[in-house]
N, C-alpha and C positions, 0 to 999 in steps of 0.2 A: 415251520410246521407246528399245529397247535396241537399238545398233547391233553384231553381230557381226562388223564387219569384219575390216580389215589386220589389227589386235593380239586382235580380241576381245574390244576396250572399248569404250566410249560414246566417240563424236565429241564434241569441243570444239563449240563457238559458231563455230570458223572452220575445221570441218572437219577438224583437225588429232587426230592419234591417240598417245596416252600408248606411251613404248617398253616394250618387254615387261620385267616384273621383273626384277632383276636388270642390266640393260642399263648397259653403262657410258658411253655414249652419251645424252643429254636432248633429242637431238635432236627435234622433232615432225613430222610429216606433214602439209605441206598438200594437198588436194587439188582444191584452186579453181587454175586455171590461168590466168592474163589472155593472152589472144591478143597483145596486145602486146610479152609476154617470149618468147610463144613465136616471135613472126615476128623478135624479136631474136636469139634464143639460133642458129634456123635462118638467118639471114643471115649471124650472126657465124662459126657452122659452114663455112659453102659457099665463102666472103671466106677464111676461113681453108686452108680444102683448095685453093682456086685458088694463093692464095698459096703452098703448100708447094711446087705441081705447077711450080711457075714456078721460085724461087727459096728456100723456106723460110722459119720467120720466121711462119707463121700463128700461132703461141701468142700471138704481138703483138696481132695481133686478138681470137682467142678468149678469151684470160685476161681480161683486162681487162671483157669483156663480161658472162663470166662473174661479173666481181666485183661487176658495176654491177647483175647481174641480184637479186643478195643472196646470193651466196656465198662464203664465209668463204675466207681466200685459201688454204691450205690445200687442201681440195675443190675450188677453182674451178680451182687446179694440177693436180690426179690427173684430174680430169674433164678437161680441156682435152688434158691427153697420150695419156689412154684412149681421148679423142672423134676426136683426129689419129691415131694408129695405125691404122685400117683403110687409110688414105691411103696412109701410109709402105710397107707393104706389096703395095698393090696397086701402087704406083713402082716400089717392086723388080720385080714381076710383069713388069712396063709393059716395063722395059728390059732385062728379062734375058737376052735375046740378046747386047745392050750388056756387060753384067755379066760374061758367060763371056767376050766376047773381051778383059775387062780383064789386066790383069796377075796373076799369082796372088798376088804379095806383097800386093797391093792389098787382101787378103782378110783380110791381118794387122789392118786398120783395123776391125775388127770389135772385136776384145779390147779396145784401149780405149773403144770405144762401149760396149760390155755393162759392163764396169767403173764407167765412170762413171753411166751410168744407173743401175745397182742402187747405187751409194752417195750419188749425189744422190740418190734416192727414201729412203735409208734416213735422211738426214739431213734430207731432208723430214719423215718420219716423227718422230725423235726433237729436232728442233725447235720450241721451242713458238711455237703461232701468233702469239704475241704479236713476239715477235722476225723471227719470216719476214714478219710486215707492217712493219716494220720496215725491211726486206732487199729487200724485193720492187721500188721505185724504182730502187731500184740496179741489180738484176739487170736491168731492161728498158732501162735506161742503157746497161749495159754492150750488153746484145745490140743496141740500136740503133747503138749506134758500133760494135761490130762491121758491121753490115751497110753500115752506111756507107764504113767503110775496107776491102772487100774488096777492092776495085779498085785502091786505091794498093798496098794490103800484097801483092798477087801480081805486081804489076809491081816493089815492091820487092823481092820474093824470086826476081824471076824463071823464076815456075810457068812462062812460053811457055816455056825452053830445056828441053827433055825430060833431055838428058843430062847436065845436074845432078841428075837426079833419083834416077839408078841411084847412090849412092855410098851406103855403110852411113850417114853421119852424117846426112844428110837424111832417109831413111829412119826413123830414129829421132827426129829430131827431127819428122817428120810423126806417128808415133804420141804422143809427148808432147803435140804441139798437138791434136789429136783427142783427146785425154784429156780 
């Protein structure tokens, strides 16, 4: 029986569909879904957006889940940042009242966000998976002990005292560490 589907070829034996000529990708398409990935993938989602709305940190959740679902670490990264960004956004929305009465230098913390994201992604990109699995222990290493020493490292730097804050070298050195 000819199936014209997704690609306009015959379905495999498990549903899965041959990528189009040419495709540098051998990716396949499944199209059986088990209700138990999906009630994970959506728990691991929700777990992770409370998480962000709270304190951040939901990648902790969602990657992992993603990886246990069967995705290559790779994907289960671009997926996991693609799938938190509507969040991140709608926080910004949330507070924006908060936001304008921030400081305007406050706004300089942008450039090195956007920096670093587009050259983490780009090094994502140009990393081969073999190495970022590799890597990836680490990196959740690292971000857990960051979350963990938040509390002592802002009473070690003395974030409470405000008017340390206004001096150019602190200023600088907060966009360095935001990089």
């Amino acid at each position: 029986m000819r199936n014209s589907g997704f690609y306009g070829s015959d379905a495999g034996p498990n549903g899965e569909r041959a990528p189009p000529p040419g495709s540098r990708y051998p990716a396949k398409l499944h199209l059986s879904i088990d209700f138990l990935h999906v009630a994970a993938a959506f728990a691991a989602a929700f777990l992770a957006g409370a998480i962000n709305s709270v304190a951040g940190g939901g990648t902790l959740v969602s990657f992992p889940t993603l990886i246990w679902l069967g995705l290559d670490s790779v994907t289960a990264n671009a997926t996991s940042t693609v799938a938190i960004w509507p969040g991140t956004v709608g926080s910004a929305w949330g507070y924006r009242r908060e936001l304008r009465a921030a400081e305007p230098r406050f706004r300089w913390l942008i450039v090195p966000s956007l920096v670093g994201g587009i050259t983490g992604a780009l090094l994502l990109r140009w990393t081969p998976p073999a190495v970022f699995d590799r890597l990836v222990p680490f990196l959740i290493l690292f971000a857990t002990l960051l979350f963990m020493a938040q509390e002592p490292v802002q009473r070690a730097l003395g974030t409470a005292d405000a008017a340390k804050h206004h001096s150019p070298r602190w200023f600088v050195g907060g966009l360095l560490f935001q990089l």
